[in-house]
CHARMM internal coordinates of N, CA and C (Angstrom, degrees):
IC EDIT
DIST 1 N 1 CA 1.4590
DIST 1 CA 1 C 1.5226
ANGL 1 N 1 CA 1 C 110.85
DIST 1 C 2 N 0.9414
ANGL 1 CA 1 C 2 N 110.02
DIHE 1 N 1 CA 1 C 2 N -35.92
DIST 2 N 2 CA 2.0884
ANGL 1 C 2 N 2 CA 129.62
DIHE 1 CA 1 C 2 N 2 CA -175.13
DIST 2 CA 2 C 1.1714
ANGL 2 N 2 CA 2 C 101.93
DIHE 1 C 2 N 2 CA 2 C -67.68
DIST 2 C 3 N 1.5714
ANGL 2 CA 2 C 3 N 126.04
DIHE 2 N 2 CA 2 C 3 N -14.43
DIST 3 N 3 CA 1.8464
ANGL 2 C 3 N 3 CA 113.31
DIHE 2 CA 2 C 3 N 3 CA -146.90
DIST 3 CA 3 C 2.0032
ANGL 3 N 3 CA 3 C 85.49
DIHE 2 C 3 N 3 CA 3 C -132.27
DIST 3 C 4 N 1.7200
ANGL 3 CA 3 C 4 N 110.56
DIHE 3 N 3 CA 3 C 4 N -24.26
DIST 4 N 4 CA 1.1221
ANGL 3 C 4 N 4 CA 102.60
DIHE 3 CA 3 C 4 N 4 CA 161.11
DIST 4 CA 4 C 1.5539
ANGL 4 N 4 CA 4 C 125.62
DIHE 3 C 4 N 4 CA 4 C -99.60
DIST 4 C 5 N 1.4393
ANGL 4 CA 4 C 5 N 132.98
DIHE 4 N 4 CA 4 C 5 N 19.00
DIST 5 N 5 CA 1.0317
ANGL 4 C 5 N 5 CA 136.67
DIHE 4 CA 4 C 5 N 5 CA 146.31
DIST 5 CA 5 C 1.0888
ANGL 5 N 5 CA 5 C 108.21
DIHE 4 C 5 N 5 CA 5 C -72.07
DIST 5 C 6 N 1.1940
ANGL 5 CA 5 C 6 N 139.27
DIHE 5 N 5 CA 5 C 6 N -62.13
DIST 6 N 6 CA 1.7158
ANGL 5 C 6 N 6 CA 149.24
DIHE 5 CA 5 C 6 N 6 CA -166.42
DIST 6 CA 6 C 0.9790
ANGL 6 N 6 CA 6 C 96.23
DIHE 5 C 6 N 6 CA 6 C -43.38
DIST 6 C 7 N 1.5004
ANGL 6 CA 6 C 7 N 126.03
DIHE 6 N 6 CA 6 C 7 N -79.88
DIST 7 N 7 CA 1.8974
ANGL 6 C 7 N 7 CA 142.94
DIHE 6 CA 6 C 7 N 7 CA 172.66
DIST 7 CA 7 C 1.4214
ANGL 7 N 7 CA 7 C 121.18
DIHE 6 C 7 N 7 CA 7 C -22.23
DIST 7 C 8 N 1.7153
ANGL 7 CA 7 C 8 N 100.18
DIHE 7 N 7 CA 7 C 8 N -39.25
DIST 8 N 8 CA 1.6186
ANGL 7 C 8 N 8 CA 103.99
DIHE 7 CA 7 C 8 N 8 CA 163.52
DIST 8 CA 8 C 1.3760
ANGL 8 N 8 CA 8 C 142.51
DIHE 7 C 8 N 8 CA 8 C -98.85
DIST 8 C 9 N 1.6410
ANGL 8 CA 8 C 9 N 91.98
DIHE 8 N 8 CA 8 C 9 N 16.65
DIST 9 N 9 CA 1.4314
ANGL 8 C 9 N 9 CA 118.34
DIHE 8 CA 8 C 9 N 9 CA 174.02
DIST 9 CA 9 C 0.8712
ANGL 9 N 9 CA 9 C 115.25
DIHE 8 C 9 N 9 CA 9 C -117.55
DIST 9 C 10 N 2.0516
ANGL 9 CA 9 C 10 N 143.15
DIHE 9 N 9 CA 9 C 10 N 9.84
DIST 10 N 10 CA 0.9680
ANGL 9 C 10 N 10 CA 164.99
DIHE 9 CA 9 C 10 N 10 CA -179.36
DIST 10 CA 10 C 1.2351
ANGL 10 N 10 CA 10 C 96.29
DIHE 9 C 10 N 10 CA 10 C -115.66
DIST 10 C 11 N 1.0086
ANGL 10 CA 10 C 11 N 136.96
DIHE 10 N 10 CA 10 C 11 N -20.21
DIST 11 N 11 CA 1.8134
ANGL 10 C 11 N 11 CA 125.48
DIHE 10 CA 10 C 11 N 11 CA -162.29
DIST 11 CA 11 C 1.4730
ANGL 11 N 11 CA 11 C 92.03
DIHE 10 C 11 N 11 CA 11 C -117.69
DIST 11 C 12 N 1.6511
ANGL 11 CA 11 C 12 N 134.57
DIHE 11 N 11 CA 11 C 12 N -29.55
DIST 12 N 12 CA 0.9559
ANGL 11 C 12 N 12 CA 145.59
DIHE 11 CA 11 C 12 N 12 CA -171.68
DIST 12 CA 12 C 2.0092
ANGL 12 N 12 CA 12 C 102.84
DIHE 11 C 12 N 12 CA 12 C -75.56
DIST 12 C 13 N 1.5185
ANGL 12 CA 12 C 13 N 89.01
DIHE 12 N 12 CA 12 C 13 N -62.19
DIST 13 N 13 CA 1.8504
ANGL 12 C 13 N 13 CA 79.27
DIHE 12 CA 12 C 13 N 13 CA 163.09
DIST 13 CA 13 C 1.1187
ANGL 13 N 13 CA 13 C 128.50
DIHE 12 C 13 N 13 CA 13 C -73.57
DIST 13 C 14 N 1.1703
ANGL 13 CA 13 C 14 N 123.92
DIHE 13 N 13 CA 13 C 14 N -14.28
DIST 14 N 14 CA 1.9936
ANGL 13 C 14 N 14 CA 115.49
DIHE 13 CA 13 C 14 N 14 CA -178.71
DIST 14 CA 14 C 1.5814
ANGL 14 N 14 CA 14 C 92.39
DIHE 13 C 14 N 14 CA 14 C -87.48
DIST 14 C 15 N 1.5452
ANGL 14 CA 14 C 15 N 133.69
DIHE 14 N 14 CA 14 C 15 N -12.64
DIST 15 N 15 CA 1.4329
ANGL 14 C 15 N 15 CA 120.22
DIHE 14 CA 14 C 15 N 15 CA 175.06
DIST 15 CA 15 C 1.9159
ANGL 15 N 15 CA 15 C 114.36
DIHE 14 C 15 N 15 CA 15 C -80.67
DIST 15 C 16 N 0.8615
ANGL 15 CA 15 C 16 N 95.90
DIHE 15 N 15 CA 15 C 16 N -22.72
DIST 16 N 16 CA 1.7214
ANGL 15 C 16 N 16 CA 120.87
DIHE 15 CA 15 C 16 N 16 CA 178.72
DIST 16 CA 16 C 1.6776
ANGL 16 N 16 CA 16 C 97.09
DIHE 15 C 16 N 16 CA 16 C -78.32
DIST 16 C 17 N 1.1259
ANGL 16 CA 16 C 17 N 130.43
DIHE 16 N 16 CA 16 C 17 N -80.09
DIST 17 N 17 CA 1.5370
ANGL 16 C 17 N 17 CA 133.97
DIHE 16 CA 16 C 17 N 17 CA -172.96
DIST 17 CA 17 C 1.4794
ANGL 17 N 17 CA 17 C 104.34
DIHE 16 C 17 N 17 CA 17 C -42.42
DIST 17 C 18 N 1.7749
ANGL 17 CA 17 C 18 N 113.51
DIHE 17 N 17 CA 17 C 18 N -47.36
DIST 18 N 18 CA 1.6852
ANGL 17 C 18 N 18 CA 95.62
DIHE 17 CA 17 C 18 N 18 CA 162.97
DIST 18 CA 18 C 0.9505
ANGL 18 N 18 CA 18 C 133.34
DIHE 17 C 18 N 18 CA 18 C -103.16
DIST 18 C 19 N 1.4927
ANGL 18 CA 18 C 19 N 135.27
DIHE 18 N 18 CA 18 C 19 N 12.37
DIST 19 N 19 CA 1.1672
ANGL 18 C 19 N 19 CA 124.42
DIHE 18 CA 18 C 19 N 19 CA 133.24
DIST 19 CA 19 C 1.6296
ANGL 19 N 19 CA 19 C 114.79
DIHE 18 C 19 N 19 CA 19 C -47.45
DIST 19 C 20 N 0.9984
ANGL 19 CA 19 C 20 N 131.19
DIHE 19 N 19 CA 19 C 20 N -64.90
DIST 20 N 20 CA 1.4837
ANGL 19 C 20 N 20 CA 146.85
DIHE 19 CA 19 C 20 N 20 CA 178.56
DIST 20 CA 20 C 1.8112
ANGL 20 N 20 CA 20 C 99.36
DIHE 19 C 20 N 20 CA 20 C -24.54
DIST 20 C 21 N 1.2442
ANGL 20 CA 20 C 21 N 98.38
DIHE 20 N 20 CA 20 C 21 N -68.09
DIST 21 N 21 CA 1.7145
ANGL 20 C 21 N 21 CA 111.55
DIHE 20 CA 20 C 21 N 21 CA -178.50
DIST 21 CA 21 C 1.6159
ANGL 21 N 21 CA 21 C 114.15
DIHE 20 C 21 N 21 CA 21 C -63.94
DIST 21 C 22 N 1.4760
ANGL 21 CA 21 C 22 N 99.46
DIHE 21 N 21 CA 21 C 22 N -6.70
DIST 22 N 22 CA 1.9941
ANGL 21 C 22 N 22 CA 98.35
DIHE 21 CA 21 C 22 N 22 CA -171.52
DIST 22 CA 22 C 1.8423
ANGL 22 N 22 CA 22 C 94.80
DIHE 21 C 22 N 22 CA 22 C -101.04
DIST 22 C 23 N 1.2316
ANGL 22 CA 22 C 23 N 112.30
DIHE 22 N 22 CA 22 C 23 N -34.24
DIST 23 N 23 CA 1.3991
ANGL 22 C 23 N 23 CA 117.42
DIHE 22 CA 22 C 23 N 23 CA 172.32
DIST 23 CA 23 C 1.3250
ANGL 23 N 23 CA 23 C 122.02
DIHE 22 C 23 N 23 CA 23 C -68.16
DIST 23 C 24 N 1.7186
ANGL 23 CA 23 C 24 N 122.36
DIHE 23 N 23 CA 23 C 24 N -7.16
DIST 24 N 24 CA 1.3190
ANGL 23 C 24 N 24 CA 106.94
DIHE 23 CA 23 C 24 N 24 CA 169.34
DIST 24 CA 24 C 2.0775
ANGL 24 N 24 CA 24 C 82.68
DIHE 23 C 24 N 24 CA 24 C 114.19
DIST 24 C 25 N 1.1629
ANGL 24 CA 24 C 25 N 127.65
DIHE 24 N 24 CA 24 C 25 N -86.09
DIST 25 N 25 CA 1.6230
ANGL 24 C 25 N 25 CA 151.18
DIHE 24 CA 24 C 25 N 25 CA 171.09
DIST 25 CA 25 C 1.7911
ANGL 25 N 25 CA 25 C 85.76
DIHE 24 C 25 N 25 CA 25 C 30.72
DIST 25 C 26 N 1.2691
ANGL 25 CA 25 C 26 N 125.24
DIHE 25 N 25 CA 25 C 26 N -74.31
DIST 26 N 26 CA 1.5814
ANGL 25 C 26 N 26 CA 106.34
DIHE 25 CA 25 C 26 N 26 CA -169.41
DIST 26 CA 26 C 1.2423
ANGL 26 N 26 CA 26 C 144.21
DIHE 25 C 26 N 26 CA 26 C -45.70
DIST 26 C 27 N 1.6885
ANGL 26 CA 26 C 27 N 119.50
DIHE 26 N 26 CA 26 C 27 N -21.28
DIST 27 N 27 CA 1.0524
ANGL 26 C 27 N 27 CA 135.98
DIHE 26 CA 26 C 27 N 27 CA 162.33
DIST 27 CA 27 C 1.7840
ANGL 27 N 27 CA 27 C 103.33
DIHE 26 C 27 N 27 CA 27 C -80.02
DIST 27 C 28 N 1.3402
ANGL 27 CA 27 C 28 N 156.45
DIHE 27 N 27 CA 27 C 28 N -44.90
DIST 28 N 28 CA 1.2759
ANGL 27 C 28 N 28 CA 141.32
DIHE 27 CA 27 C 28 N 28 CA 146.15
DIST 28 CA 28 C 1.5332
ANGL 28 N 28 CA 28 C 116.04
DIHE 27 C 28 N 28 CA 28 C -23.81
DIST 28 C 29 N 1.0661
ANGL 28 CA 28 C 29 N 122.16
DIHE 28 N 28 CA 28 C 29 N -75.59
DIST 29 N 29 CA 1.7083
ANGL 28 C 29 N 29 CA 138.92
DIHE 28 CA 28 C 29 N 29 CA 165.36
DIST 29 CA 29 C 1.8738
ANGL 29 N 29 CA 29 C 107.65
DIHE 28 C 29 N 29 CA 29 C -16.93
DIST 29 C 30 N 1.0931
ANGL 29 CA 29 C 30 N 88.44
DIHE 29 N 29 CA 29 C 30 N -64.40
DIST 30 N 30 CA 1.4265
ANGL 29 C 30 N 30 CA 114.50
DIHE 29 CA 29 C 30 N 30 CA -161.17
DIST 30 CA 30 C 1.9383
ANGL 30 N 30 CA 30 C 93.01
DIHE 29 C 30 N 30 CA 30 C -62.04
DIST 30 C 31 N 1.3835
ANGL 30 CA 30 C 31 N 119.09
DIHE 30 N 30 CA 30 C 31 N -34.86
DIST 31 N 31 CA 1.3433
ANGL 30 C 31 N 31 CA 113.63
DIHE 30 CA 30 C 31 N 31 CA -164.06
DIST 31 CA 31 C 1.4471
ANGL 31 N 31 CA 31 C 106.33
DIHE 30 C 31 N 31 CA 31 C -102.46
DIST 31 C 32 N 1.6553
ANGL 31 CA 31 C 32 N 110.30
DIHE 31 N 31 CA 31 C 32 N -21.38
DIST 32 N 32 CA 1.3445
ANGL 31 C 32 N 32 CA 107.25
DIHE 31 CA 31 C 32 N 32 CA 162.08
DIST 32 CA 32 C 1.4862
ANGL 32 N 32 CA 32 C 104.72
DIHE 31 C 32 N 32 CA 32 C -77.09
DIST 32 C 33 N 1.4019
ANGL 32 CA 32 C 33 N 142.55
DIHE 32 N 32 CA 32 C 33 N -16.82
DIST 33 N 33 CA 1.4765
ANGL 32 C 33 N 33 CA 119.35
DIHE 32 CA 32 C 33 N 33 CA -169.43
DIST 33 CA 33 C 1.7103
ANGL 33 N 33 CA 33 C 105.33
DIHE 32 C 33 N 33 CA 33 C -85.65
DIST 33 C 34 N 1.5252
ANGL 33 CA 33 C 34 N 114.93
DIHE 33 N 33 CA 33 C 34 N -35.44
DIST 34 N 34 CA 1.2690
ANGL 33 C 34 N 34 CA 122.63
DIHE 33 CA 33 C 34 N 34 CA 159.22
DIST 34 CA 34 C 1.5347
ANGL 34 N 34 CA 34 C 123.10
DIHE 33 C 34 N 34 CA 34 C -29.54
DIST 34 C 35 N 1.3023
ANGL 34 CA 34 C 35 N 107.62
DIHE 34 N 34 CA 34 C 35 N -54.02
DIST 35 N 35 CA 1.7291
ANGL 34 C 35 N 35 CA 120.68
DIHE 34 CA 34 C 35 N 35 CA -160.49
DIST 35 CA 35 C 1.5634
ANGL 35 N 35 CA 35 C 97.45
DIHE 34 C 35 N 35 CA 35 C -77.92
DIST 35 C 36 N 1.3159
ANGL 35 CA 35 C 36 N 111.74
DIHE 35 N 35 CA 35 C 36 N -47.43
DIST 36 N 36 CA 1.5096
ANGL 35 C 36 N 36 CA 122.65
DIHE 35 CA 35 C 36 N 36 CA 170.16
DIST 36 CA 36 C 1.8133
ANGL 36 N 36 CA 36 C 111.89
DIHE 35 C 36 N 36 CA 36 C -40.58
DIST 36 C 37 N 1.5262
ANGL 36 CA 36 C 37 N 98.79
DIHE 36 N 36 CA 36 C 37 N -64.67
DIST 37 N 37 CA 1.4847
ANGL 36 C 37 N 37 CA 84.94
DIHE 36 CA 36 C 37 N 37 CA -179.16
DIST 37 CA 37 C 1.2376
ANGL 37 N 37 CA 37 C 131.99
DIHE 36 C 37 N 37 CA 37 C -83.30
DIST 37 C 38 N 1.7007
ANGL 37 CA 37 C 38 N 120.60
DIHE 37 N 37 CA 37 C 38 N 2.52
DIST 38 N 38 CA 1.2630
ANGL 37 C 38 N 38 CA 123.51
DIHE 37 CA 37 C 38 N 38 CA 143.48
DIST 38 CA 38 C 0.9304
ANGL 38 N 38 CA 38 C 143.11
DIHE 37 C 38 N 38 CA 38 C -44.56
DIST 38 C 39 N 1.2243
ANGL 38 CA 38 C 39 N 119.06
DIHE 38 N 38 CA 38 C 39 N -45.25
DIST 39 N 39 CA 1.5207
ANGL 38 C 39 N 39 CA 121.64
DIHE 38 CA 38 C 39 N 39 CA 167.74
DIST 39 CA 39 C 1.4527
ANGL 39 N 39 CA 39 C 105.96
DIHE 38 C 39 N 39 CA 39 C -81.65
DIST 39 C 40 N 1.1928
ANGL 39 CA 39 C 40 N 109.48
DIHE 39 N 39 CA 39 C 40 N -20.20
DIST 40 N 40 CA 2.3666
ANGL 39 C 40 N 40 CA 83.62
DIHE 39 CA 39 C 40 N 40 CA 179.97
DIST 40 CA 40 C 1.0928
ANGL 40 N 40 CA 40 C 88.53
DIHE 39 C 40 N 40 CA 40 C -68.70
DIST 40 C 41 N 1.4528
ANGL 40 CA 40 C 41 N 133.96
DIHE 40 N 40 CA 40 C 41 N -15.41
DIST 41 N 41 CA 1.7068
ANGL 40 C 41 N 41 CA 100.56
DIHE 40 CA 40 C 41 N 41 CA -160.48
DIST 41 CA 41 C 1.7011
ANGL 41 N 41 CA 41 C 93.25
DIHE 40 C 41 N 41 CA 41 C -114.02
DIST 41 C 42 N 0.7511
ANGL 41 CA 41 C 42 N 102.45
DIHE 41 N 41 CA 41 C 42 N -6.09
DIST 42 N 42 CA 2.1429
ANGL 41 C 42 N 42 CA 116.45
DIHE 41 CA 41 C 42 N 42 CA 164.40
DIST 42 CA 42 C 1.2946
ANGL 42 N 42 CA 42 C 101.11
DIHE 41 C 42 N 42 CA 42 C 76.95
DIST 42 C 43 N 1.4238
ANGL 42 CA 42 C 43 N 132.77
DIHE 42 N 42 CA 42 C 43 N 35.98
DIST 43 N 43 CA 1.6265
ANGL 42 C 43 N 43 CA 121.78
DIHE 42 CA 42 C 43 N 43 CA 124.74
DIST 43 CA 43 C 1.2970
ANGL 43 N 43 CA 43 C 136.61
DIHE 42 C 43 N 43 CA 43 C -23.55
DIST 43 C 44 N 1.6968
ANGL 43 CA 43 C 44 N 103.26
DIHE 43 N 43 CA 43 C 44 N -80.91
DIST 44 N 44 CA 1.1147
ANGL 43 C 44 N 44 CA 115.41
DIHE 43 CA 43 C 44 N 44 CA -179.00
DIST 44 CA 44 C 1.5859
ANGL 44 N 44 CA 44 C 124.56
DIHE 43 C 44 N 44 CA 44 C -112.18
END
COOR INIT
IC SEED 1 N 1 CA 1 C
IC BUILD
């Protein structure tokens, strides 16, 4: 039961990550993680 919860929480997130990537979502991600580390380092 322990080893098929896990299995369906692995298939459950790799369906989410590409959905995520089929909607476009990595280029958003990608520009919020940018803006984020601009300011810790006080660029932007």
């Amino acid at each position: 039961m322990k080893g098929k919860v896990k299995y369906m929480m692995l298939v459950i997130s790799i369906s989410f990550i590409v959905a995520g990537i089929y909607r476009g979502e990595v280029a958003e991600v990608l520009k919020k993680a940018i803006n984020i580390c601009l300011e810790c380092i006080g660029i932007g």
